[in-house]
C-alpha angles and dihedrals in degrees: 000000000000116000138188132213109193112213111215122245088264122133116166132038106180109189134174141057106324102018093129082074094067087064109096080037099061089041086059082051090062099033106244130144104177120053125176111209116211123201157138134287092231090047090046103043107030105045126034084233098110098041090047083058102043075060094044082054101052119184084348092082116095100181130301123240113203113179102102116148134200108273090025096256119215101255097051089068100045088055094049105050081046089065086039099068093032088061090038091222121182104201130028124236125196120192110181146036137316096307105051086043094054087050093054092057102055095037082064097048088048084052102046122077120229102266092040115106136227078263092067094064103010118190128220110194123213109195126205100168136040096252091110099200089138081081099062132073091217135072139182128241132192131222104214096207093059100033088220117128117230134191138232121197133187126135099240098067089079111111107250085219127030115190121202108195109166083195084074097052096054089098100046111120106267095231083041081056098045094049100048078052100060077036074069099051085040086061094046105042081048090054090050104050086039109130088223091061112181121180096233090060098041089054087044094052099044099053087047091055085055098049090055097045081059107028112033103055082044092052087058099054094044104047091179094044097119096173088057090048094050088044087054090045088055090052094049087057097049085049094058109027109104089016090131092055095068102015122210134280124200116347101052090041085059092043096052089057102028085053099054094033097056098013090248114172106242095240096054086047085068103050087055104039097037095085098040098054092041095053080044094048105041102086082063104036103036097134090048085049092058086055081061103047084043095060091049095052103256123152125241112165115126085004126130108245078239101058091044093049085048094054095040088064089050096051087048097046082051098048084053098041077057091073124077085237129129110263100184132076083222094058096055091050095262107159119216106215083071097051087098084058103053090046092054092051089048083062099055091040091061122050092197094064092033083068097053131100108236095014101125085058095040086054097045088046090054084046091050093046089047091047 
């Protein structure tokens, strides 16, 4: 059977210490003189970060929104484009994490008519966490009214650079840290069970498991350690490379909703989601499963598929248990007399469980079990 893998728009991952410097360069590159920087309060008011940036830019800075929020609500990016076109920028920096990156890309899609090219507002993303959704061409947005996440997708949202500087991250929230970095297993656990599997991505997802089980508990201990934080942002990138080749199957489906329901930041969604779908999907992805216990060191010579898979969900439930980072559905606000409709609204989002029998029940049971 002939098969495809699709590589994303991307052209430029710049990663290491001072890599932030690379930036007006690579905005010369494209040709651009007037870029808007989108970010965070936290990021904007409680660190010199920004600021330091808007100076790093020059005359190349157009103006700078900050007032990107966690699940990307509606009215953010209305504001944004707004400024946008006030400003009359030609590119789209985020600085930030997952949010503001999210919010870049579909400011830029808002922006850009339908024969105009990624070329025409490119995006240069600037990561200070491990959630890795600069890799993607697609980004969620949320309606307010609803409170339901939805997702936009086009390739050329993808940021034509991507720059990985673990200097930047110095300042990110340790339990924000730790919990974009279980976001990255979550990718690539997601990536391994996918029913769409593709090599690149399994060898992808398994080094970057291993990077993790090394890096990222070390990066935590060692807050200033800016070699282990590279080393976790490396891994970030192989869990999510590739991801829309094979798309995602449970995890992420429960995040997206879990996340604009309760307001629940993506990163924490995992930690809490990660050891339940493994323990429901393991009677169908049990090969998959052994990838994953592989790439955490676990033995299986001699061992039934069952009793690996078993103890994979338990390596991974411990590495978790080994953040200070919520585990409960109850500890993040979720309300249970709306976990029928979370689960509802898990099953229109995929169209793999929309189409079994029993799946609104399975999914309120796995709900249940996480609250």
């Amino acid at each position: 059977m002939v098969r495809e893998y699709k590589f994303p728009q991307l052209e430029n991952v710049i990663f290491g210490v001072g890599a932030l410097e690379r930036v007006p360069g690579e905005l010369e590159r494209f040709g651009k003189r007037r870029a808007l920087v989108l970010t965070g309060q936290s990021l904007s008011t409680k660190t010199d970060l920004v600021q330091k940036f808007e100076a790093l830019l020059g005359e190349r800075w157009a103006g700078t929104y900050n007032g990107c929020k966690q699940h990307v609500p509606s009215h953010t990016v209305d504001e944004a484009v707004a400024l946008a076109r006030e400003r009359e920028a030609d590119a789209i920096i985020s600085f930030g994490g997952g949010s503001p990156i999210d919010a870049a890309k579909i400011v830029a899609l808002e922006l850009l008519e339908d024969a105009q090219t990624q070329a025409d507002m490119p995006q240069i993303a600037i990561s200070t966490t491990l959630s890795a959704g600069e890799f993607t061409p697609f980004a969620g947005i949320t309606d307010e009214a609803t409170r339901v996440k939805g997702l936009r997708v086009d390739p050329r949202i993808v940021p034509k650079t991507i720059v990985l500087d673990p200097q930047v991250t110095l300042p990110t929230p340790r339990q924000l840290w730790s919990a974009t970095g279980i976001k990255a297993l979550d990718h690539a656990i997601e990536a391994l069970w996918s029913v769409n599997p593709q090599p690149v991505s399994d060898a992808l997802a398994m080094e970057a498991i291993r990077k993790l089980h090394v890096s990222l508990p070390l990066s935590v201990k060692e807050p200033d350690n800016v070699e282990a934080r590279g080393e976790c942002q490396v891994a970030a990138w192989l869990s999510i490379f590739g991801l829309g080749n094979v798309g995602v199957r449970l995890s992420h489906i429960f995040g997206h909703q879990i996340g604009a329901r309760w307001d629940v930041p993506h990163g924490v969604t995992s930690c809490i989601t990660i050891p339940h779908c493994m323990r429901f999907l393991a009677p169908q992805t049990l090969p998959q499963q052994a990838k994953i216990a592989e790439a955490f060191g676990i033995q299986a010579n001699g061992r039934s598929a069952e009793a690996v898979a078993a103890e994979a969900a338990e390596v991974v439930e411990a590495f978790i248990d080994g953040f200070d980072v919520p585990r409960r559905l109850r500890d993040v606000g979720a309300k249970e007399d709306e976990l029928s409709i979370v689960a509802q609204a898990v099953i229109e989002e995929s169209s793999l469980w929309h189409k079994q029998q029993g799946a609104e029940e399975a999914m309120l049971g796995l709900l249940t079990a996480m609250w």
